[in-house]
N, C-alpha and C positions, 0 to 999 in steps of 0.2 A: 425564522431564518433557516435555509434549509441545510444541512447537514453538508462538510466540505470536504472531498476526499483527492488526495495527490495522488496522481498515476504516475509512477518513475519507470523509464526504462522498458515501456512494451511496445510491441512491434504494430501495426498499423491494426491489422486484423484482432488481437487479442487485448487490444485499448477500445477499439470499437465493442467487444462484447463485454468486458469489463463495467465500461461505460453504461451499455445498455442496461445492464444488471444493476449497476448502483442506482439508475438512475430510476429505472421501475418501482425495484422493489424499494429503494427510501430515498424516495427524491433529491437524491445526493446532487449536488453541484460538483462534475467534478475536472479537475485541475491536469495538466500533460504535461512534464518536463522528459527531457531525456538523460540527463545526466546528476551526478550526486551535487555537483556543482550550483545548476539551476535547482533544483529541491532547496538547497539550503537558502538560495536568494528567493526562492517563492516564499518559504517560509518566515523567513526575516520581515518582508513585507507584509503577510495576511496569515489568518487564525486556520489552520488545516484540522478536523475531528480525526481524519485516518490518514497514513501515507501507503501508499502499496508499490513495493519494492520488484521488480520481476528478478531473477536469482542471476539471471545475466545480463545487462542492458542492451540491446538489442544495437543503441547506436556505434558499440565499439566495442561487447562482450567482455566488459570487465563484470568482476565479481558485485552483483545485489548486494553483499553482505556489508562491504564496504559502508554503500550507501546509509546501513540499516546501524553500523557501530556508529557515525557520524550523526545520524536522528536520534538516537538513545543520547545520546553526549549534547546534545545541546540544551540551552538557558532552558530551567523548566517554563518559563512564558512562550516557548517559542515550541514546543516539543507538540507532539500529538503519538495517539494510538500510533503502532507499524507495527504492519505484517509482510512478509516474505511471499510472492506469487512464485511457486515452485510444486510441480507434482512429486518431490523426492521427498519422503519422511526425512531420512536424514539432515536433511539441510533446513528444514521446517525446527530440526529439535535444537540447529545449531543458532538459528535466529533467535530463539527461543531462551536460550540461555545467554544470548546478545543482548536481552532487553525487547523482545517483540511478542508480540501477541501470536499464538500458534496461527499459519497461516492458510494458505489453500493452491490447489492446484490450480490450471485454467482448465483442465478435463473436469474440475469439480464445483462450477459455478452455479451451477443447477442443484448441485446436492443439498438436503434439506437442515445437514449438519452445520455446512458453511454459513446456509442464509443467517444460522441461529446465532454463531460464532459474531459475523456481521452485525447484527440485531442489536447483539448486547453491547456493542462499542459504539455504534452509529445511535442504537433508539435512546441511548442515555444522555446523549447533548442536546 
């Protein structure tokens, strides 16, 4: 069963590379909502391995973070890995201490540190 990951909140062009990337590198299946709203009703329905938060949602630039204290809080049946999609350390440190897994830039999809980070959440299920 291949590996299942929620894209919350990216804009057309950096869901398409996200996409590509998961889906190359660990044949992720993966999943598009736009808001914290639909996240929580995808997840209610079906088993998600990662969720990936972008830091502003692109449909109406409220705060990722939100999204990411609401996936930390839910039923652990229902919960999965999340990371914050943000090039800013600081808000990387602040997911971090939210309940998320350090997360990554969209300038740093290609970096060899990411794929690794990815790996160990995604090659474990």
């Amino acid at each position: 069963m291949p590996v299942r990951v929620l894209d919350v909140g990216q804009c057309d062009p950096d869901h398409a590379s996200l996409r590509r990337m998961l889906e190359g590198k660990f044949s992720a299946q993966v999943v598009r909502v736009a808001t914290g709203d639909e996240a929580e009703a995808e997840m209610a329905k079906s088993k998600f391995d990662l969720v990936l938060v972008n830091r502003k949602l692109d449909i109406d630039y409220s705060d990722g973070m939100d999204v990411v204290r609401r996936v930390v809080a839910m039923p652990e049946g229902q919960r999965a890995s999340i990371m914050l999609v943000s090039n800013y350390p600081e808000y990387q440190e602040e997911a971090v201490k939210a309940g998320a897994a350090y997360g990554f830039g969209k300038a740093e999809l290609t970096d060899a540190r990411v794929q690794e980070r990815l790996k160990q959440i995604l090659a474990a299920k």
